[in-house]
C-alpha positions in Angstrom: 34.8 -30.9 18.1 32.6 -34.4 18.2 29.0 -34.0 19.5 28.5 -36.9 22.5 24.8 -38.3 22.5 24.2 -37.9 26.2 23.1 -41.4 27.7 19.9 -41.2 29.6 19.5 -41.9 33.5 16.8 -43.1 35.0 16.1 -41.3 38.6 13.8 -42.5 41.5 10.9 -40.3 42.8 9.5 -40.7 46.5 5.9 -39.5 45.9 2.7 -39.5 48.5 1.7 -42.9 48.6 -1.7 -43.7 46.6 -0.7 -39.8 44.8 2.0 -41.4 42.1 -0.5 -41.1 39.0 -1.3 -37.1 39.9 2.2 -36.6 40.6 2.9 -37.9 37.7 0.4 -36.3 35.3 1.9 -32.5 37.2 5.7 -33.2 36.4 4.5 -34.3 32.9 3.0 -30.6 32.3 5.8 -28.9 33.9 8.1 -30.6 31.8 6.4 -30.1 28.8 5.7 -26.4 29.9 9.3 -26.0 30.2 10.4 -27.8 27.7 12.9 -30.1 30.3 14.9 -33.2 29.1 12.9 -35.7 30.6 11.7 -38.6 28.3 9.6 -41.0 30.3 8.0 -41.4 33.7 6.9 -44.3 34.7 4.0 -45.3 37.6 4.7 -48.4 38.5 0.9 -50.0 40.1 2.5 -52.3 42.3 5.5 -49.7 43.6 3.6 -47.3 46.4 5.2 -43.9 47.1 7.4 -43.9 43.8 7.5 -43.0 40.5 10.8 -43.4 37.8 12.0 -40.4 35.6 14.2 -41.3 32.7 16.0 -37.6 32.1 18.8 -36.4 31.0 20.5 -35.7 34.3 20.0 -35.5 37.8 19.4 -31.4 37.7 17.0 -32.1 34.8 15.0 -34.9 37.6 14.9 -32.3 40.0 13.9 -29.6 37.7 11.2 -31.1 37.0 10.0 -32.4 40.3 10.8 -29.2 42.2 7.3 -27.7 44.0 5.1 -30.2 42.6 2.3 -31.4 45.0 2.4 -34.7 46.0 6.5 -35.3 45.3 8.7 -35.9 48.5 12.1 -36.2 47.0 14.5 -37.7 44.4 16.3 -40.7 45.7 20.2 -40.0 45.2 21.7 -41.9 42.4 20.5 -43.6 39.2 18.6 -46.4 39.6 19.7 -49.3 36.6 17.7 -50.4 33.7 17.5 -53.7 35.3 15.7 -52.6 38.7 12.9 -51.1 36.7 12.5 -53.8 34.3 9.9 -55.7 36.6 7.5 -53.2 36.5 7.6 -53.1 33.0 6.6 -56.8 32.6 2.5 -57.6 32.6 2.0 -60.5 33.7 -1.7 -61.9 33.3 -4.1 -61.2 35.6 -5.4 -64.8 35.7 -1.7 -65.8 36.8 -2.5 -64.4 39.7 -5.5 -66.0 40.6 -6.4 -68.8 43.3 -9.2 -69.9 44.6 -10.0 -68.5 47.4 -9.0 -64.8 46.5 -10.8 -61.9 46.7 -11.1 -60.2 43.7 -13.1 -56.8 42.6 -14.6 -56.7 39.1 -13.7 -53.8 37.0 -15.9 -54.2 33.6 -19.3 -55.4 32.8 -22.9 -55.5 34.8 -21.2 -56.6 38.1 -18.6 -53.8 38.2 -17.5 -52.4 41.2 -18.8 -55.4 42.9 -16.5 -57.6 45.0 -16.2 -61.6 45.0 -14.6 -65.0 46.0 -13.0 -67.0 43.0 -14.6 -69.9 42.9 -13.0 -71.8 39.7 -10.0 -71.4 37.2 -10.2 -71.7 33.6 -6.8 -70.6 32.1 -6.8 -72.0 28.7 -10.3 -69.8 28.7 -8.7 -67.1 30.5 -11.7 -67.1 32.9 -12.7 -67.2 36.4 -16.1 -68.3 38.3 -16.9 -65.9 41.0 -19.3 -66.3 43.8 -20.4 -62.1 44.5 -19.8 -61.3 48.2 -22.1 -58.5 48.1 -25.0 -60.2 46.9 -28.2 -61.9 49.2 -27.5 -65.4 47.9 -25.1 -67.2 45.8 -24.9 -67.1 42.4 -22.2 -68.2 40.6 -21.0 -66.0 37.8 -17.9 -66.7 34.9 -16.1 -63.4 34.1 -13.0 -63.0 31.7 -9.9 -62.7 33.9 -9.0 -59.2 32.4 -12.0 -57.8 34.0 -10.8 -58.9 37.5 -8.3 -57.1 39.8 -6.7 -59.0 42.4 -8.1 -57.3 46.0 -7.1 -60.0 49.2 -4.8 -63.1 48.8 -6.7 -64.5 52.2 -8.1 -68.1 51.8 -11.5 -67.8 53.6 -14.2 -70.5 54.2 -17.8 -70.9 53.5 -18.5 -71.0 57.6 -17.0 -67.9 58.0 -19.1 -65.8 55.7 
């Protein structure tokens, strides 16, 4: 008798939305608690309310998400290689940039703080900010891989 490899499938998760990451991290213990066939999960940032298993099968999927917190349901069917493959690309954060975004900064002495792009610079991979949160303006340059992207909204000077 041959042995057949069994192809995995990769299975959609309808999760709580802004929960994906702790619903993630439970089915992750409980399959490696259990020992289930499940080989990757993946959060995808800009996908609310879902997370992708890849797993052997669909009873595996559900195995595995059965009574965790935070986990809805398992969409029926496989989802294709192909669907997913977006949320596996990074693009770069600077990319994404115009001026006039809002932006939050996530490393550094102004982190946490909120601001205005100002200024490109993508062959420096840079962006001058003007800090909403601060009493006057002072233009700052950060690197672009220490800004996340908060409000797309163009907004003028006079309206601040």
């Amino acid at each position: 008798m041959e042995k057949r490899s069994i192809e995995p499938s990769i299975f959609a998760i309808r999760t709580t939305a802004g929960q994906e990451r702790n619903a993630a991290e439970m089915i992750e213990a409980k399959v490696k608690t259990n020992n289930l066939p499940v080989y990757s999960i993946l959060v995808p940032e800009t996908l609310k309310g879902y997370i992708f298993l890849e797993a052997t099968d669909p009873h595996a999927a559900e195995e595995a998400i059965a009574g965790v917190k935070h986990v809805k349901s398992r969409i029926t069917g496989k989802v294709h290689l192909s669907e997913v493959e977006k949320y596996l690309e990074s693009k770069p954060v600077i990319d994404e940039l115009d001026v006039g975004y809002v932006v939050e900064i996530t490393g550094g002495p102004f982190k946490g703080m909120r601001a205005l792009v100002t200024k490109i610079n993508k062959v420096k991979h840079e962006a001058t900010l003007e800090l909403l949160e601060a009493t006057f303006t002072l233009p700052i340059t950060v690197n672009a891989d220490y800004l996340k992207l908060v409000e797309k909204s163009e907004t003028t000077k006079g309206e601040r």
